[in-house]
C-alpha positions as CSV (number, residue, x, y, z in Angstrom):
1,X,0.0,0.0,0.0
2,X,1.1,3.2,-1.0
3,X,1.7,5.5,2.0
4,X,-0.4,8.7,2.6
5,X,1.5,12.2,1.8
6,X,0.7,15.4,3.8
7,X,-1.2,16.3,0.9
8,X,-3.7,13.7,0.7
9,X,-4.2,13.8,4.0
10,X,-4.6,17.9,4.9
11,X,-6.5,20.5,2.6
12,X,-6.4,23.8,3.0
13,X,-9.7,26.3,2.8
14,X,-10.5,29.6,3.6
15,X,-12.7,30.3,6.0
16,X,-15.1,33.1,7.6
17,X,-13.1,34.2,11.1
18,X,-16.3,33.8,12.9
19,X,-16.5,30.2,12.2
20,X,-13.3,30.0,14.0
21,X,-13.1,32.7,16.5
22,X,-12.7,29.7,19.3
23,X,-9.5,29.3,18.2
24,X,-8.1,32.8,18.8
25,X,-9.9,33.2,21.7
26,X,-9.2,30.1,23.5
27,X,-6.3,28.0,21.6
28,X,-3.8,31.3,20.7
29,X,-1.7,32.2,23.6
30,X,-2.5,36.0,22.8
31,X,-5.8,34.8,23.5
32,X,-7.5,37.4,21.2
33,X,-8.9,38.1,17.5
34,X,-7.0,40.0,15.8
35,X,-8.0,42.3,12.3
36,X,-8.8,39.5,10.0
37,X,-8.8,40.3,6.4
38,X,-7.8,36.1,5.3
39,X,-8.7,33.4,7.0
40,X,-7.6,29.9,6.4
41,X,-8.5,26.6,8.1
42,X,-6.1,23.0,8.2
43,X,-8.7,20.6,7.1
44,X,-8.2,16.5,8.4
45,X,-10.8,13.6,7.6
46,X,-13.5,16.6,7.5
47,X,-12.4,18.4,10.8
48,X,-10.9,21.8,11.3
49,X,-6.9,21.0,13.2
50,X,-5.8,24.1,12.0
51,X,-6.1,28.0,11.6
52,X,-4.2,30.8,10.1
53,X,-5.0,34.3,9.3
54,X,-3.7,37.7,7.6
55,X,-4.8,41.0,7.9
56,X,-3.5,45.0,8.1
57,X,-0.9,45.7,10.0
58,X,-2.3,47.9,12.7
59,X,-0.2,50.3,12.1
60,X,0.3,52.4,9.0
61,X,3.9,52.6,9.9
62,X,4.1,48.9,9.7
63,X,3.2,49.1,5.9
64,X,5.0,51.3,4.7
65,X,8.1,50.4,6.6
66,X,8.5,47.4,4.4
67,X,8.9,48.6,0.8
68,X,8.0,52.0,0.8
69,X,4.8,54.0,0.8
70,X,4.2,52.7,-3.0
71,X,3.9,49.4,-2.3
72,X,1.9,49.5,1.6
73,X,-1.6,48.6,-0.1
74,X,0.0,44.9,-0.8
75,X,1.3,44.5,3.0
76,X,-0.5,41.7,5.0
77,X,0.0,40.4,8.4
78,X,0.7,36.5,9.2
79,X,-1.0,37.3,12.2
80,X,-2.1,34.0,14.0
81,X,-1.1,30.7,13.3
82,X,-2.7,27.8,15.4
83,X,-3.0,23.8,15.3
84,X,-3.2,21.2,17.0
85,X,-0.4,19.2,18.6
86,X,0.7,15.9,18.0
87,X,0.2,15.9,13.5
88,X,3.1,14.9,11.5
89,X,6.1,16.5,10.9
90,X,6.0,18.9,7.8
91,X,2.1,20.1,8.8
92,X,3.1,23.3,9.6
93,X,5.0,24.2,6.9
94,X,2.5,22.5,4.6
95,X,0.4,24.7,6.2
96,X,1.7,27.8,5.9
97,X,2.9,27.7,2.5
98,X,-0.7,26.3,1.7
99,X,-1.8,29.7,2.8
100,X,0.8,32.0,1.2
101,X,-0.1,30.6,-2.2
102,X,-4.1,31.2,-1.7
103,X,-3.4,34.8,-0.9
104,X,-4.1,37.4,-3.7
105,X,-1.7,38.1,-5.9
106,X,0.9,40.4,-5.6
107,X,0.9,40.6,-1.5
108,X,4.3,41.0,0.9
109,X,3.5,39.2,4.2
110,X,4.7,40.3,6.7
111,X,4.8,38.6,10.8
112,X,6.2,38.6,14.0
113,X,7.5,35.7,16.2
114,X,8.8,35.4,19.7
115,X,12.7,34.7,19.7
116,X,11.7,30.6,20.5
117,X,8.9,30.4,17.8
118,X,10.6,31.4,14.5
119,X,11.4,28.2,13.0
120,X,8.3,27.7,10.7
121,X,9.6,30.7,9.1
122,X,12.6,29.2,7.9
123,X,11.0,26.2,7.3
124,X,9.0,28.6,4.5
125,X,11.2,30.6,3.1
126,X,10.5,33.8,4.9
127,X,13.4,36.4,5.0
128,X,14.4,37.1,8.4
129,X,15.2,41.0,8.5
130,X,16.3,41.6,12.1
131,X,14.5,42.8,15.0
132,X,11.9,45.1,16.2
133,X,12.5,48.0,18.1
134,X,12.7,48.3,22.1
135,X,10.1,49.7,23.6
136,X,10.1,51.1,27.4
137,X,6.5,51.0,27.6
138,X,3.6,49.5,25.9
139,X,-0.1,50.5,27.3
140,X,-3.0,48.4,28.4
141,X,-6.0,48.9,30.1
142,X,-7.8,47.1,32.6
143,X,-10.7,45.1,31.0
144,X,-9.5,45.8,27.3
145,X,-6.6,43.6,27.9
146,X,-7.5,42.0,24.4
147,X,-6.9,45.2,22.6
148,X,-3.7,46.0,20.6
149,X,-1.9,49.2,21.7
150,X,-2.4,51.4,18.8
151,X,-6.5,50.7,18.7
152,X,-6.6,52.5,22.2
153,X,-4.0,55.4,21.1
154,X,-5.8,55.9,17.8
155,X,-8.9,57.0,19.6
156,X,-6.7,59.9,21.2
157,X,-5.0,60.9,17.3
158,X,-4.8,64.2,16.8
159,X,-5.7,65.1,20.0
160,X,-2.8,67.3,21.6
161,X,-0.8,66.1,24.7
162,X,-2.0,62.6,23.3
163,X,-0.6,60.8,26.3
164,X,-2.1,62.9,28.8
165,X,-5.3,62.7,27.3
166,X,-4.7,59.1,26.9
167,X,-4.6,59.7,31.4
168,X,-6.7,61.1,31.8
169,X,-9.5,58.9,30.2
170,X,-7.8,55.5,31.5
171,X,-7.2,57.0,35.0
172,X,-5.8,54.2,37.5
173,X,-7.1,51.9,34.8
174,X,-4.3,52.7,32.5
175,X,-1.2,49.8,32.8
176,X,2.6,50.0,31.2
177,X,4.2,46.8,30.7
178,X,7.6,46.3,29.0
179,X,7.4,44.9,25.1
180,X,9.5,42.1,24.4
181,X,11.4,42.1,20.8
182,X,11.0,40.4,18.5
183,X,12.3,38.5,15.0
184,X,10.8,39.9,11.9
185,X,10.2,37.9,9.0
186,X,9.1,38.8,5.6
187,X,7.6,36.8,2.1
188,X,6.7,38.2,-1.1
189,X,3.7,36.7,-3.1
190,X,3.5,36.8,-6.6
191,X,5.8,36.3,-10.5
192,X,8.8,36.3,-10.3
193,X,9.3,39.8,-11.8
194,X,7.0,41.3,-8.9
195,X,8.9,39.2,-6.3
196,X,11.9,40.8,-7.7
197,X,10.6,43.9,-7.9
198,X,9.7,43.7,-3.8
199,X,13.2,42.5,-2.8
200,X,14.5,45.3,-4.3
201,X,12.6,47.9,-2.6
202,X,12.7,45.9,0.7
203,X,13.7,48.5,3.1
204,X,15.0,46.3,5.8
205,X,18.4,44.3,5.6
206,X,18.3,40.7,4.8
207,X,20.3,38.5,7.6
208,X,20.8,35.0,8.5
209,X,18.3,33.2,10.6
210,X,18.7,33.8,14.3
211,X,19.0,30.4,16.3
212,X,16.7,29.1,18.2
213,X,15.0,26.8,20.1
214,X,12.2,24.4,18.7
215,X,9.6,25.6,21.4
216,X,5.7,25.2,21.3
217,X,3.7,26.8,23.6
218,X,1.0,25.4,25.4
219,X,-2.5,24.4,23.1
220,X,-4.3,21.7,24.8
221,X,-7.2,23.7,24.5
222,X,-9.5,21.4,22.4
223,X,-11.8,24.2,20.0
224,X,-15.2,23.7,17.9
225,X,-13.5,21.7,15.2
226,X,-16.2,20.6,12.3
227,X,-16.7,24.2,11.1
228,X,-19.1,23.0,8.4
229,X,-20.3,20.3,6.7
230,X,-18.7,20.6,3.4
């Protein structure tokens, strides 16, 4: 008997978030749904064992730090990639790659990992192109815990004395916790000629993979996982 591959085992699909939001909210260590734009789900013997999603960076910045203001509108976000434990060696990067080709075309993906959660990214092909930035401070507040940084700053924009206004809003509610760095990775989607095109505009410096150790975080959690019947 001829052995299985990945392939004929696993299909990829996209799917609507909302089918899926258990898994962001439960499954993902950040334990919250981020800005969605593409949504993808890891499909095994009819059930859902995996989820990954794109969408804008939340910050303008972001986009056009990558290639230039001229090219922001084709920036995504890898911004969530989830599955369940114990599948074969190779899913992941089955996965992912899976993904990357069902995204429009011309896109430059861009994503973030933790120093010990990188390696799918070389696995893929991404280009590692250093670190982000320290930051002193990041903001939270109490009770919007789920919420990126720059949606509670962007209700303040344009407002002068931002931070103080930010105060005095937030009062006693209003948290700083130190941002850790991390790796940034990038992918360009599309010919050859547009790929080409992207790497040369790439604003960042292209370096060798950082090392680092295989580590999973914790995803017992066990999701809704038959998201439809087709």
């Amino acid at each position: 008997l001829k052995k299985m591959s990945i392939k004929d085992k696993y299909k990829v699909k996209s799917v609507k978030a909302e089918m899926v939001k258990e898994w962001f909210l439960k499954k993902h260590y950040a334990k919250r749904v981020p800005s969605i734009s593409y949504c993808f789900e890891l499909v095994k013997n009819g059930l859902t064992v995996g989820v990954c999603s794109f969408g804008r960076p939340p910050m303008h910045l972001q986009r056009i730090g990558v290639c230039g203001e001229k090219n922001s509108k084709y920036v995504w976000e890898l911004n969530r990639l989830i599955k369940n434990d114990n599948l074969e060696n190779n899913v992941t990067s089955f996965f992912v790659s899976q993904c990357l080709k069902l995204m429009p075309k011309p896109s430059i993906i861009l994503s973030y990992s933790d120093k010990d959660f990188g390696y799918i990214y070389q696995a893929t092909n991404f280009y590692f192109v250093g670190e982000t930035q320290k930051h002193e401070n990041d903001i939270t507040v109490e009770g919007m815990e789920h919420l990126h940084q720059s949606t509670i700053t962007d209700k303040f924009r344009g407002v002068e004395n931002r931070m103080d206004a930010i105060r005095k809003e937030y009062g006693n509610s209003l948290k700083f916790k130190k941002r850790n760095q991390k790796n940034k990775y990038v992918y360009f989607v599309g010919s050859k000629t547009q790929k080409k095109k992207f790497k040369k505009d790439l604003l960042y410096k292209i370096d060798n993979y950082p090392k680092m150790k295989n580590t999973n975080y914790e995803a017992n959690y066990k999701p809704i996982v038959q998201t439809s019947l087709f």
